[in-house]
N, CA, C and O atoms as CSV, one atom per row, in Angstrom:
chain,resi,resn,atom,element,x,y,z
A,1,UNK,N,N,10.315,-1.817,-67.004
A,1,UNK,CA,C,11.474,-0.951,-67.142
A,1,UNK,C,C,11.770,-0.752,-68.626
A,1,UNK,O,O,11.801,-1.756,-69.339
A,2,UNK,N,N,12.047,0.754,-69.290
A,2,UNK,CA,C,12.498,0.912,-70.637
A,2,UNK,C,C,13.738,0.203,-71.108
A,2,UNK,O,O,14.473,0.070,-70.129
A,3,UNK,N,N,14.279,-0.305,-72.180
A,3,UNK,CA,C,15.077,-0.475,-72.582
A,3,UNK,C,C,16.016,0.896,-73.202
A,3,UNK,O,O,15.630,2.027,-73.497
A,4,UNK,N,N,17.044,0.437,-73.246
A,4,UNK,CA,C,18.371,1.196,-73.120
A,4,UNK,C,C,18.249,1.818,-75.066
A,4,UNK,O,O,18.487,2.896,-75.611
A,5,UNK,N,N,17.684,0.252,-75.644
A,5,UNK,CA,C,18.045,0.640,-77.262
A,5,UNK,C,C,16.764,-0.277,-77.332
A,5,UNK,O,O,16.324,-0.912,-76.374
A,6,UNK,N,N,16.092,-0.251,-78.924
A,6,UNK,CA,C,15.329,-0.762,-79.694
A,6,UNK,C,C,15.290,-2.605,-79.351
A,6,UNK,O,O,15.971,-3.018,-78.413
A,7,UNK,N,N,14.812,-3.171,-79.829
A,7,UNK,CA,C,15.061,-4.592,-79.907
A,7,UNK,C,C,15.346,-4.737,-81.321
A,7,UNK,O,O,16.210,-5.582,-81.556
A,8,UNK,N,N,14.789,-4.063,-82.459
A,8,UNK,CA,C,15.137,-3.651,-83.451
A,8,UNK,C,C,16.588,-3.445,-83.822
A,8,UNK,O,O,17.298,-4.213,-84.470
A,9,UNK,N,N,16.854,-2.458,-83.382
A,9,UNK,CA,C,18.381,-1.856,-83.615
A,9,UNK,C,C,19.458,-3.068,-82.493
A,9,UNK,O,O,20.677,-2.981,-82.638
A,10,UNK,N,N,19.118,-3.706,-81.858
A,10,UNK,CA,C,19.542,-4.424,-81.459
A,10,UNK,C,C,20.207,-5.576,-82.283
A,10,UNK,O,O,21.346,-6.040,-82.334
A,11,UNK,N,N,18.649,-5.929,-83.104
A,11,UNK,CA,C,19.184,-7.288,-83.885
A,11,UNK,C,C,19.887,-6.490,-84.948
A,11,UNK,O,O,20.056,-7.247,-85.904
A,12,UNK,N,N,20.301,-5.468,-85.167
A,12,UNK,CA,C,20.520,-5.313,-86.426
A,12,UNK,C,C,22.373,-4.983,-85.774
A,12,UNK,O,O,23.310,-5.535,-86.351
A,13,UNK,N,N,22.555,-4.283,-84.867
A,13,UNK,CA,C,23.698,-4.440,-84.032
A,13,UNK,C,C,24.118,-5.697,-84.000
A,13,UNK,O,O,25.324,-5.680,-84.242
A,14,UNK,N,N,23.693,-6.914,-83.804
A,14,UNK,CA,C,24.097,-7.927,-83.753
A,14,UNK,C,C,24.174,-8.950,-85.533
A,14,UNK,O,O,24.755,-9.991,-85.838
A,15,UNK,N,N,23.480,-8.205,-86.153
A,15,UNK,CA,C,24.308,-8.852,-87.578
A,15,UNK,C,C,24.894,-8.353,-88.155
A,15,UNK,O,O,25.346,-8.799,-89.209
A,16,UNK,N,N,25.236,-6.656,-87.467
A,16,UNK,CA,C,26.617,-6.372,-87.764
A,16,UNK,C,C,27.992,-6.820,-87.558
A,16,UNK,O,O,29.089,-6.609,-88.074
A,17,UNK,N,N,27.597,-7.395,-86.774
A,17,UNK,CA,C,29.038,-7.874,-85.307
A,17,UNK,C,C,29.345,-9.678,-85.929
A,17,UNK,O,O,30.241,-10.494,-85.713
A,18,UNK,N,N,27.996,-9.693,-86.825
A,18,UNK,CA,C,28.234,-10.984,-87.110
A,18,UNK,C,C,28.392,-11.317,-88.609
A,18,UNK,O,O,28.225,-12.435,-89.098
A,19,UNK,N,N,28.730,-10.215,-89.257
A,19,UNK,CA,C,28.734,-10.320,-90.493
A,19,UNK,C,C,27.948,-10.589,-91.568
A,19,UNK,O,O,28.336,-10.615,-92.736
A,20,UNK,N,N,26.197,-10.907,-90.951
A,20,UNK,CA,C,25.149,-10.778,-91.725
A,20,UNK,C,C,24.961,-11.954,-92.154
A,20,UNK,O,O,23.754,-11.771,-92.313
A,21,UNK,N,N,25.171,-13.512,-92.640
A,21,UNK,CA,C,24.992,-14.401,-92.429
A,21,UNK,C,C,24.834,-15.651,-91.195
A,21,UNK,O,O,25.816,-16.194,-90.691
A,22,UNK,N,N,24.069,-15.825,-91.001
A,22,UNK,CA,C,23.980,-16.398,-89.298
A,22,UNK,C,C,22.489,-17.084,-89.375
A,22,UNK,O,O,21.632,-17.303,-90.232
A,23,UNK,N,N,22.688,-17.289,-87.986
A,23,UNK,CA,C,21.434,-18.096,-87.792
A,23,UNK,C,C,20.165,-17.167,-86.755
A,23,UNK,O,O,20.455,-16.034,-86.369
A,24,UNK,N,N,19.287,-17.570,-86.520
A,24,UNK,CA,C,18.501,-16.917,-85.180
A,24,UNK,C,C,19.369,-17.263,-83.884
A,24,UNK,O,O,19.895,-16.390,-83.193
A,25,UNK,N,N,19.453,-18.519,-83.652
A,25,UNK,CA,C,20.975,-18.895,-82.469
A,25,UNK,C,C,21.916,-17.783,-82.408
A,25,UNK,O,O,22.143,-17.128,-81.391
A,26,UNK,N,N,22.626,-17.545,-83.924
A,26,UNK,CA,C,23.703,-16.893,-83.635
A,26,UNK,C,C,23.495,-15.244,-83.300
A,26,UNK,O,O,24.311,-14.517,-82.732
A,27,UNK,N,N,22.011,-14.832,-83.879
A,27,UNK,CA,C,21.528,-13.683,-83.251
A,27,UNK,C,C,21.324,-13.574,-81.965
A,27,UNK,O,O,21.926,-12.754,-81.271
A,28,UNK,N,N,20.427,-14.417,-81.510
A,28,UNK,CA,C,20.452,-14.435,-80.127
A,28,UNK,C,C,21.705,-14.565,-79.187
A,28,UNK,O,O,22.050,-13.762,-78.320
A,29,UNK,N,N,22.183,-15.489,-79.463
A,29,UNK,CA,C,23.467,-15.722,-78.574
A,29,UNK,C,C,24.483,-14.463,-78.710
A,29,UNK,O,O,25.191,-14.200,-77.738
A,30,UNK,N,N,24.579,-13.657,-79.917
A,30,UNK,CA,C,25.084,-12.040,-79.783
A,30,UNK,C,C,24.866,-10.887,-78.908
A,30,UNK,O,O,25.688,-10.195,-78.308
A,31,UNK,N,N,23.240,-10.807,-78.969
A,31,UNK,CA,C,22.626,-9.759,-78.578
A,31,UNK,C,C,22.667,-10.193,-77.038
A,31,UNK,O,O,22.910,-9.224,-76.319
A,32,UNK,N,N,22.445,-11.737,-76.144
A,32,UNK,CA,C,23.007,-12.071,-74.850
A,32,UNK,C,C,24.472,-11.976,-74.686
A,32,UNK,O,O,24.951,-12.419,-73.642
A,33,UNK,N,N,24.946,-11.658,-75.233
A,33,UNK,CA,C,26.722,-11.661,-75.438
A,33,UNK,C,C,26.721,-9.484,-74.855
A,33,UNK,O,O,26.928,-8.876,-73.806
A,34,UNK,N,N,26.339,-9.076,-76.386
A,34,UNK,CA,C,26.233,-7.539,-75.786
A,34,UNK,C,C,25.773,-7.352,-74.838
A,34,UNK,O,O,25.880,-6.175,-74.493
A,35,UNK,N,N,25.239,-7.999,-74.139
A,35,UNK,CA,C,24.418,-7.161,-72.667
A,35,UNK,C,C,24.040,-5.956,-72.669
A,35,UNK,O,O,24.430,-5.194,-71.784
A,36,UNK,N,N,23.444,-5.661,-73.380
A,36,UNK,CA,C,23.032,-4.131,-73.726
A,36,UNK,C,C,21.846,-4.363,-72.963
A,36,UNK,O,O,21.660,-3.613,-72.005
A,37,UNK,N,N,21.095,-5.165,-73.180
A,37,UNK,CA,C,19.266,-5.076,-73.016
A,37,UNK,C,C,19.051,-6.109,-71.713
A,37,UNK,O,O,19.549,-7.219,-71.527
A,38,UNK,N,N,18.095,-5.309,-70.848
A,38,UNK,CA,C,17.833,-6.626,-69.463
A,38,UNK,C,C,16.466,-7.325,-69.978
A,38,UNK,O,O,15.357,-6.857,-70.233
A,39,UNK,N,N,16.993,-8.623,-70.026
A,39,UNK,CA,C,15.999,-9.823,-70.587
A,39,UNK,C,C,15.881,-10.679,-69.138
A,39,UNK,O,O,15.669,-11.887,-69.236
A,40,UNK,N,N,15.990,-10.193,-68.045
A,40,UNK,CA,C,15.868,-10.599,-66.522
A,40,UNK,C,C,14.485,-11.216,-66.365
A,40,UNK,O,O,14.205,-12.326,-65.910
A,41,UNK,N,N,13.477,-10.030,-66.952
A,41,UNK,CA,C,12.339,-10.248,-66.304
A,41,UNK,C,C,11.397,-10.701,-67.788
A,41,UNK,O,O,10.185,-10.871,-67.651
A,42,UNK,N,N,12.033,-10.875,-69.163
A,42,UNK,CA,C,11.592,-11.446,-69.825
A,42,UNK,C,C,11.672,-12.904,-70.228
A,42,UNK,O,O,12.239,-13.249,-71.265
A,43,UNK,N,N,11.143,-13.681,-69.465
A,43,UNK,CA,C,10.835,-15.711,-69.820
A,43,UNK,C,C,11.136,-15.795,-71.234
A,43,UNK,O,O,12.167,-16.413,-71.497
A,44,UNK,N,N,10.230,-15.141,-72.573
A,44,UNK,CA,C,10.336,-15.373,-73.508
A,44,UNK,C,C,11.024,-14.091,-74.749
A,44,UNK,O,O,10.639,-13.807,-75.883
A,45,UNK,N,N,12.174,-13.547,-73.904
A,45,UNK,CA,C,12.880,-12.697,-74.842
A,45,UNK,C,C,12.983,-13.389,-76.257
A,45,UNK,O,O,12.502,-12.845,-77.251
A,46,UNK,N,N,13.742,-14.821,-76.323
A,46,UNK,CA,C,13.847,-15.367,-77.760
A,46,UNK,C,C,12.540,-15.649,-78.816
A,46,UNK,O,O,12.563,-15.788,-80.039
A,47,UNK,N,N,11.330,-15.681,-77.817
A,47,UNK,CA,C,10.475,-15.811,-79.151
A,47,UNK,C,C,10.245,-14.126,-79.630
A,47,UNK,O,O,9.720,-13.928,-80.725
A,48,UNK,N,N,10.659,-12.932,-78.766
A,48,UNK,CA,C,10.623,-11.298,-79.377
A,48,UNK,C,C,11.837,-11.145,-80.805
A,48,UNK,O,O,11.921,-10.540,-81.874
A,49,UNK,N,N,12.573,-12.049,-80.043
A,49,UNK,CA,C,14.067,-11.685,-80.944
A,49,UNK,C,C,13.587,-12.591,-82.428
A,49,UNK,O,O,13.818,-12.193,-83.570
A,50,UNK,N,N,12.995,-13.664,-82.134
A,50,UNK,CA,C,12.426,-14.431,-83.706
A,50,UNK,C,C,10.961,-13.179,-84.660
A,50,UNK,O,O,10.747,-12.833,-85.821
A,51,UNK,N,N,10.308,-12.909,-83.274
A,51,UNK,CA,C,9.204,-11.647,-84.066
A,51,UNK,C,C,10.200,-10.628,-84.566
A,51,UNK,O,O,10.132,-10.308,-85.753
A,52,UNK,N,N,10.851,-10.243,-84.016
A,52,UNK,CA,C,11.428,-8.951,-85.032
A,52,UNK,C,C,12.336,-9.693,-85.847
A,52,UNK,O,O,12.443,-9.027,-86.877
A,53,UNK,N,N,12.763,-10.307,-85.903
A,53,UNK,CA,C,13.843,-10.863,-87.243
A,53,UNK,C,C,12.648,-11.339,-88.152
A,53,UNK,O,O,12.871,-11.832,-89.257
């Protein structure tokens, strides 16, 4: 299934929201916070979210 937005523009949505200092945790735990993107059928969404950061 396509995603709604980028995974890209995603993380970058989420260090907006976070003020740009943070951790990979605090990225991740954002971008699962927005619920924008279905990570249902992805096991290893967090090691995508560490490749694009």
């Amino acid at each position: 299934m396509a995603q709604p937005i980028r995974l890209l523009d995603e993380v970058i949505e989420a260090l907006k929201g976070l003020n740009g200092y943070v951790t990979l945790l605090d990225i991740t735990e954002k971008i699962i916070e927005r619920n924008v993107m279905d990570f249902n059928a992805k096991v290893l969404f967090r090691e995508q979210i560490r490749g694009t950061v």
